[in-house]
N, C-alpha and C positions, 0 to 999 in steps of 0.2 A: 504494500500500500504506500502508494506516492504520500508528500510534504501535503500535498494541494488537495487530495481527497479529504486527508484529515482536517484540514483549517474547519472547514462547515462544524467539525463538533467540538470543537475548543471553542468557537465563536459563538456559537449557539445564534440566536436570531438578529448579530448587527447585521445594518444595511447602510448604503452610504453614507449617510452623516455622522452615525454613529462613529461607521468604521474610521473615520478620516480623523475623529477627535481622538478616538484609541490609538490612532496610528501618532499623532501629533502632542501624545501626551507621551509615549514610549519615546518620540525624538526628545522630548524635556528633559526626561529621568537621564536617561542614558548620553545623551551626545550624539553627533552625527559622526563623532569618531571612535565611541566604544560598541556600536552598533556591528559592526562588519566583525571586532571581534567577538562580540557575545553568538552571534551567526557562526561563525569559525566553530567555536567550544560545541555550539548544538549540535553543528554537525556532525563533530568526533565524536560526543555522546550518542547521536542514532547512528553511527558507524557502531561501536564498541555494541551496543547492543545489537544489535543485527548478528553480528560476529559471535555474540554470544548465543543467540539463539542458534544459528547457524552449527554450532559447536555442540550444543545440545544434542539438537537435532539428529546429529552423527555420529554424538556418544549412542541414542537410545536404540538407532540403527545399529 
């Protein structure tokens, strides 16, 4: 399951104005410079998991 099918249920019911205030209050908190890496870390964390499930997977095989 892709990044983009899940947003809809982390999101739950925003729609455009909503989404734009959430999007412009996460630029507030964060920076437009700690962004790309806070994206970096997630990524390695759904990598690392994947891998582990992955790992699982071929232990129970």
């Amino acid at each position: 399951m892709t990044l983009i099918a899940m947003l809809p249920a982390f999101l739950g019911n925003l729609r455009g104005t909503q989404l734009i205030i959430v999007i412009l209050v996460v630029l507030l908190l964060f920076g437009g410079k700690k962004i790309p890496e806070l994206m970096r870390g997630l990524g390695k964390g759904v990598h690392a998991f994947k891998q582990g499930l992955a790992d699982a997977k071929e232990e129970i095989e």
